[in-house]
C-alpha positions in Angstrom: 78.3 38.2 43.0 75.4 39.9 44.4 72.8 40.8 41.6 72.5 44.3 40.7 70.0 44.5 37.6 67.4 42.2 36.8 68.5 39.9 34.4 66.2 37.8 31.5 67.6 34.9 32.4 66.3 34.9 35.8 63.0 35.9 34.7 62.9 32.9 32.0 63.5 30.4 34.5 61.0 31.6 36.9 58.6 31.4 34.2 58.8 28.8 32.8 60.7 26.6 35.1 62.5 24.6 32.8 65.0 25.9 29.8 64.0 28.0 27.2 65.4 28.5 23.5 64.0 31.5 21.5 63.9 29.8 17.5 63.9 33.0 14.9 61.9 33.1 12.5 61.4 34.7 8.8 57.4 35.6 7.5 59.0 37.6 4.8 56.9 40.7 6.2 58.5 44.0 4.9 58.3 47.5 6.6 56.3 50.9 5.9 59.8 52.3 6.0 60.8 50.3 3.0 57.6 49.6 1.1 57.4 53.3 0.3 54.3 53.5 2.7 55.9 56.1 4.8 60.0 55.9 3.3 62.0 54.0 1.1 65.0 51.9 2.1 64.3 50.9 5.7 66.1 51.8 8.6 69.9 53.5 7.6 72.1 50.7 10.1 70.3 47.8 9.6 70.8 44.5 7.7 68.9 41.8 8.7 71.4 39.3 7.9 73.7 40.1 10.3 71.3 38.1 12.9 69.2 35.8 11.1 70.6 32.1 11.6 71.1 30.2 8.1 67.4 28.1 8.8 65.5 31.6 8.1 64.0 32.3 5.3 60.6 33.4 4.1 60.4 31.1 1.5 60.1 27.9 3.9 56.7 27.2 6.3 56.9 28.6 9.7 57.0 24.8 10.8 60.3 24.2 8.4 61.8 26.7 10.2 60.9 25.7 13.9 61.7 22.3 12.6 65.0 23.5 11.6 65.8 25.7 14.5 65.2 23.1 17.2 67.0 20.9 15.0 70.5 22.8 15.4 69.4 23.2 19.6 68.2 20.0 20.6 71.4 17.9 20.5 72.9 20.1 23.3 69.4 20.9 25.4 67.5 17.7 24.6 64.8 18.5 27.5 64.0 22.4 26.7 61.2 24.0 25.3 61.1 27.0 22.4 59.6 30.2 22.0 58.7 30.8 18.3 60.4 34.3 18.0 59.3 36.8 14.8 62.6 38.6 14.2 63.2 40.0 10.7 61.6 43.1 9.8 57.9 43.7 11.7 56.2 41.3 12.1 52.8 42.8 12.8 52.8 44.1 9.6 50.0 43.0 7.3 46.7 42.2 7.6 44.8 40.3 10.6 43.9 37.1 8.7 47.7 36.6 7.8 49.1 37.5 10.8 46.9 34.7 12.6 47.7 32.0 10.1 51.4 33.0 10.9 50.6 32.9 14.8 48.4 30.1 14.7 50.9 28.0 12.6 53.9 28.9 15.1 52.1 28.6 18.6 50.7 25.0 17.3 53.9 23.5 17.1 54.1 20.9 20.1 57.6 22.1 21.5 56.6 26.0 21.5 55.5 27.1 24.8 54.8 30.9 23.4 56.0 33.3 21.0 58.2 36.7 20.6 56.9 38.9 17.9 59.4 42.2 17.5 57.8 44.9 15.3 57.6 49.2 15.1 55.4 50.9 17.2 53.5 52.5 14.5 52.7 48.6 13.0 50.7 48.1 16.2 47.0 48.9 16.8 43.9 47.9 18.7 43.0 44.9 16.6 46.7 43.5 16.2 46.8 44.1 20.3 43.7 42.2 21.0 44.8 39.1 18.5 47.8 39.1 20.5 46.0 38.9 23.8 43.9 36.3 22.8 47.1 33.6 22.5 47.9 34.6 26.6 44.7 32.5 27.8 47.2 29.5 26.1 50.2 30.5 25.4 53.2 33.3 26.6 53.3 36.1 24.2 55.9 38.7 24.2 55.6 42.0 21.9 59.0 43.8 21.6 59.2 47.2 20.0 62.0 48.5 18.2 62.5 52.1 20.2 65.9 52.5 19.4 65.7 56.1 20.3 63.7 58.6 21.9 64.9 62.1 20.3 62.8 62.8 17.1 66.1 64.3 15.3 67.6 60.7 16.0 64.7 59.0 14.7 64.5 61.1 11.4 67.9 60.6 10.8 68.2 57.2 10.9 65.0 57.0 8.6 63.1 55.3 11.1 59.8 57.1 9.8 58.0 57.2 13.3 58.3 59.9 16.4 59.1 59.1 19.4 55.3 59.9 20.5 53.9 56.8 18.1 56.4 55.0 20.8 54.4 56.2 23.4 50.8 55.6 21.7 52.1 51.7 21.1 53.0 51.0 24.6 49.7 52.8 25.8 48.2 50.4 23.7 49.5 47.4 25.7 48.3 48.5 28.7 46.0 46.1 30.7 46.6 43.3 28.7 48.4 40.1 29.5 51.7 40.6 27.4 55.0 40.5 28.0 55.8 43.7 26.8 60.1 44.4 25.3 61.6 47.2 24.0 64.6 47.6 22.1 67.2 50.4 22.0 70.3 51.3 20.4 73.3 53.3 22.3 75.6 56.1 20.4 73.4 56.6 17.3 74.5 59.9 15.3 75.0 62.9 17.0 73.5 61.6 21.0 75.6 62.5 23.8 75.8 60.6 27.2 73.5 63.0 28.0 70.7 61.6 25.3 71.5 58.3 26.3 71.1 58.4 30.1 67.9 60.3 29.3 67.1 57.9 27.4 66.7 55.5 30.2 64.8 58.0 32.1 61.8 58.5 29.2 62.0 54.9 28.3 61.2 54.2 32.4 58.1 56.5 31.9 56.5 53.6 29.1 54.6 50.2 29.7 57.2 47.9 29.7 58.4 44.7 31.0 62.0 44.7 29.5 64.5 46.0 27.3 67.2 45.0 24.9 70.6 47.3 24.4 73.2 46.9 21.9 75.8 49.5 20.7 75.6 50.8 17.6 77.8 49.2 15.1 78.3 50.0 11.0 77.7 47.6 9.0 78.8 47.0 5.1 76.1 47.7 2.6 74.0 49.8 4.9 72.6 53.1 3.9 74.5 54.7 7.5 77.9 53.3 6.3 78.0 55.5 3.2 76.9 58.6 5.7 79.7 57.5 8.3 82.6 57.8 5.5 80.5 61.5 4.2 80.1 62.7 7.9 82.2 60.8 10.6 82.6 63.7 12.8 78.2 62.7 13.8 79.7 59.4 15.0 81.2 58.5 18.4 81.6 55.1 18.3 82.1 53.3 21.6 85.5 51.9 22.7 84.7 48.8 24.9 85.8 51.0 28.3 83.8 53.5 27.8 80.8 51.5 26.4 80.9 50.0 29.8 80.9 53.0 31.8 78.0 53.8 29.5 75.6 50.9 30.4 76.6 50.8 34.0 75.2 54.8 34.3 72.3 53.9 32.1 71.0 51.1 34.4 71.7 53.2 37.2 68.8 55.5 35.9 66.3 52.8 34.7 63.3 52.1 36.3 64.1 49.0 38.8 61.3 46.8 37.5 62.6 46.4 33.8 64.1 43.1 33.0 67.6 43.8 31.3 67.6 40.9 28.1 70.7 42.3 26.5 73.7 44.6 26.4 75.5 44.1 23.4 75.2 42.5 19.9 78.1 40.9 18.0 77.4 40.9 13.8 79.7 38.7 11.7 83.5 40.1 11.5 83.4 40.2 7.5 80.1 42.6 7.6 81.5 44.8 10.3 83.0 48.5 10.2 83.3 49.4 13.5 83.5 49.2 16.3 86.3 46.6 16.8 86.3 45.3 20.5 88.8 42.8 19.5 86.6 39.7 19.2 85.1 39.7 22.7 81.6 37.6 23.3 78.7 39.0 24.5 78.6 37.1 27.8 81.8 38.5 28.7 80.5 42.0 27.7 78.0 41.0 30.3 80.8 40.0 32.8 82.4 43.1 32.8 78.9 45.0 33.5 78.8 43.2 36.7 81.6 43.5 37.7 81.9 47.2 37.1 78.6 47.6 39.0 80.1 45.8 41.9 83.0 48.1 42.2 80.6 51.1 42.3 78.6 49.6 44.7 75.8 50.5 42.3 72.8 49.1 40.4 69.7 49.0 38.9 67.8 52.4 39.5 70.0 53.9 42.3 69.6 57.2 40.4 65.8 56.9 38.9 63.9 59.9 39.5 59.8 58.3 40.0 58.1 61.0 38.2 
């Protein structure tokens, strides 16, 4: 199948030449959104146990749980290396001196060839950049920011506690350095139309960035959103498979050709899920069906991107 979007997988191999396993991680690092710095209760879809594997947890070292982690990939991939990745809540958010211990403690271990720290734009700044940039003279260092939108109602809604314009200040901020810079978006969050979402891919195309993540939206028990979906279902159009599809495929159609594509879909435990129901199919063939629907619209990656 010919390729028609630039896939991660590609660009891990050519970098690093060899297998690569990302190993999450847990600091135990909270958010301004749920500290009461900027808002209370964090973001209203998410629950951080619905992808953190059973070795996280803040209370072990950052070794114990690269130990761990490696532990539960090596048997199948005895040759690969990891990538220490900083997943639950941001992870650029405290002070310098902890952040390095954190970094230091993760990059030393002697099967990590780099690190993935995902964080908020607004929990980025000059000083966090530059500790960042220092690893790259050793190390690969990718920063992902959480985007997940890029209409201020959205954001607001969904208690994110940013604008969209602190998204744009963050990536400006990782301009001329050596990181890997990722993004991370959510498609059909309350109340956006295709409309949002394919310009979406257009603003997003505008920023400083290297790749991007996509998953649809799901509900999830115990989450602040799945209270407001059963008080106001009418704001949610939840994706049927089909047309989720048709969705990505006209979203990469208008992304900029040069960003790697890492993801297209998530898949939370069954017993913590709401909806959407797509009837237990895997990601990979989520990713199957992309292709092939690309292929029989002889389209791809940034047919339709308008360089502005």
């Amino acid at each position: 199948m010919q390729e028609r979007y630039l896939s991660y997988s590609k660009y891990i191999k050519k970098t690093f030449e060899q297998r690569v396993q990302k190993v999450s991680i847990d600091t135990g690092f909270s958010c301004p959104n749920r500290d009461g710095s900027k808002a209370r209760g964090g973001c209203t879809y998410c629950d951080n146990k619905t992808f953190n594997p059973f070795y996280c947890s803040p209370e072990k070292t950052i070794t114990q749980q690269l130990n761990e982690g490696i532990a539960f990939f090596e048997p199948k991939y005895k040759t690969q290396k990891y990538l220490a990745y900083f997943q639950a809540y941001s992870n650029t958010y405290s002070n310098l001196d902890l952040l390095k211990k954190k970094y230091n403690e993760a990059l030393s271990h002697p099967k990590v060839v780099g690190m993935v720290v995902s964080t908020r734009p607004d929990c980025v700044n000059k000083e966090i950049i530059d500790l960042l940039n220092s690893y790259t003279k050793e190390k690969y260092v990718s920063l992902e920011l959480g985007i997940e939108s890029t209409l201020d109602k959205t954001l607001e809604k969904i208690n994110r506690a940013h604008s969209y314009a602190e998204t744009i200040a963050a990536y400006e901020l990782t301009k001329g350095t050596n990181l890997h810079i990722g993004g991370h978006l959510i498609l059909g969050l309350p109340n956006e139309t295709n409309d949002d979402i394919i310009n979406h891919a257009s603003e997003i195309s505008k920023l400083n960035i290297n790749s991007l993540k996509l998953h649809q939206l799901q509900i999830i028990k115990g989450t602040v959103m799945a209270v407001d979906y059963v008080k106001n279902p009418k704001e949610y159009n939840l994706f049927t498979l089909e047309n989720y599809i048709e969705t990505v495929v006209k979203f990469i159609e208008h992304l900029r050709p040069d960003i790697i594509l890492e993801r297209f879909s998530s898949e939370s435990p069954r017993d913590m899920l709401i909806a959407p129901f797509w009837g237990g199919v895997k990601n990979f063939e989520i990713v199957d069906k992309i292709k092939k629907r690309l292929n029989e619209l002889d389209t791809f990656q940034g047919r339709l991107w308008a360089d502005n």
